[in-house]
GUFI-215311 format. One record per residue (C-alpha): x, y, z; residue number from 1; residue in one letter. Coordinates in Angstrom, 1 decimal, always signed. Last residue first. Layout:
// GUFI-215311
+--------+--------+--------+------+------+
|     c1 |     c2 |     c3 | resi | resn |
+--------+--------+--------+------+------+
|      X |      Y |      Z |  NUM |    A |
...
+--------+--------+--------+------+------+
END
This chain:
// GUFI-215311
+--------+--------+--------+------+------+
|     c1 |     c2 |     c3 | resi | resn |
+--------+--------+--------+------+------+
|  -26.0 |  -56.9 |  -16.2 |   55 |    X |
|  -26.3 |  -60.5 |  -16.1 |   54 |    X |
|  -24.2 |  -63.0 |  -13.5 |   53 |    X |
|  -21.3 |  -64.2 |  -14.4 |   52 |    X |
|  -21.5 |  -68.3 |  -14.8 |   51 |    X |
|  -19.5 |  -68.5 |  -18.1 |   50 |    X |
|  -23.0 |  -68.9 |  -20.3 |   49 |    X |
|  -24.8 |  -66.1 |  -19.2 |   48 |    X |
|  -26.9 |  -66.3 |  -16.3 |   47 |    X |
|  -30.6 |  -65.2 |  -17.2 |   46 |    X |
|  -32.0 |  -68.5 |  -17.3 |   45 |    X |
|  -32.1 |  -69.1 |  -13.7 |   44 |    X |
|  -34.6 |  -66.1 |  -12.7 |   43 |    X |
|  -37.4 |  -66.9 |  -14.6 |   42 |    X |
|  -39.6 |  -64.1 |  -14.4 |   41 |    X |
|  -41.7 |  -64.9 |  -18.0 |   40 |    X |
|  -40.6 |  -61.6 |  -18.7 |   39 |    X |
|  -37.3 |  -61.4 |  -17.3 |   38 |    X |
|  -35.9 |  -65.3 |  -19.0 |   37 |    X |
|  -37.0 |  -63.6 |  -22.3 |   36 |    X |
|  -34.9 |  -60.5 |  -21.9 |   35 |    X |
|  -32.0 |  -63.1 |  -20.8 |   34 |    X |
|  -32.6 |  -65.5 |  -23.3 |   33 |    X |
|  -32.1 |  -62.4 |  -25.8 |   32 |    X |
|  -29.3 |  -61.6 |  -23.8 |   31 |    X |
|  -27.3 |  -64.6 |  -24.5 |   30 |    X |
|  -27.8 |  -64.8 |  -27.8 |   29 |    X |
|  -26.9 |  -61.2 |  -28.5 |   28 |    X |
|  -23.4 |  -63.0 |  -26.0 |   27 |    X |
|  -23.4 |  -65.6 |  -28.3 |   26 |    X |
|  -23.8 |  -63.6 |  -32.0 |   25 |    X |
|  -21.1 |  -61.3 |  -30.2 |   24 |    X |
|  -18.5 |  -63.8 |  -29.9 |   23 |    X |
|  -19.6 |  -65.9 |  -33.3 |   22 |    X |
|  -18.5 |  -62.8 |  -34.6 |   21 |    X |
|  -15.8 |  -61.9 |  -33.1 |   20 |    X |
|  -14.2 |  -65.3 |  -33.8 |   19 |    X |
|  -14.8 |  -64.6 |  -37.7 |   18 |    X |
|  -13.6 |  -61.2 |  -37.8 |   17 |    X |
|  -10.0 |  -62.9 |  -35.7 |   16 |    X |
|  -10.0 |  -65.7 |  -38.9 |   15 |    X |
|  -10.1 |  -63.0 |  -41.5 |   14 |    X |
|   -7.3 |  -60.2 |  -39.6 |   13 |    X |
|   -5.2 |  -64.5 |  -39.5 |   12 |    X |
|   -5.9 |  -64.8 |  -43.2 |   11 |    X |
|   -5.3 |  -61.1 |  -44.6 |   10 |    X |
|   -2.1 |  -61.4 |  -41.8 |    9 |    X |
|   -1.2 |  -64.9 |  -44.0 |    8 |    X |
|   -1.3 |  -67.7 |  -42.2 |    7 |    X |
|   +1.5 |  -70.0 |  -41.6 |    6 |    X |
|   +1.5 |  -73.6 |  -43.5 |    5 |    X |
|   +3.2 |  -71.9 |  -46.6 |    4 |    X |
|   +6.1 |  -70.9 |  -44.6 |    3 |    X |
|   +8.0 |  -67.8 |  -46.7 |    2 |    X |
|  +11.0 |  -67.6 |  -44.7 |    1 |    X |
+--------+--------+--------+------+------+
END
């Protein structure tokens, strides 16, 4: 019952913290190029990464 090769919920709760993360510190990413992109009025560089277009 006890597999030692499946995560524990402490582990998986750990590993889903960690994908958030790197989630949000791409889309902050994102938007930073974004604010950037609109100041120097480059329009291309304000798409996000997944092709939808900015807010």
């Amino acid at each position: 019952m006890n597999d030692p090769a499946k995560p524990t919920r402490e582990q998986r709760l750990a590993q889903r913290l960690r994908d958030n993360l790197h989630r949000r510190k791409a889309q902050s990413r994102a938007m930073a190029t974004q604010d950037s992109a609109d100041a120097t009025g480059d329009t291309d560089a304000g798409h996000l990464p997944n092709g939808a277009p900015p807010r």
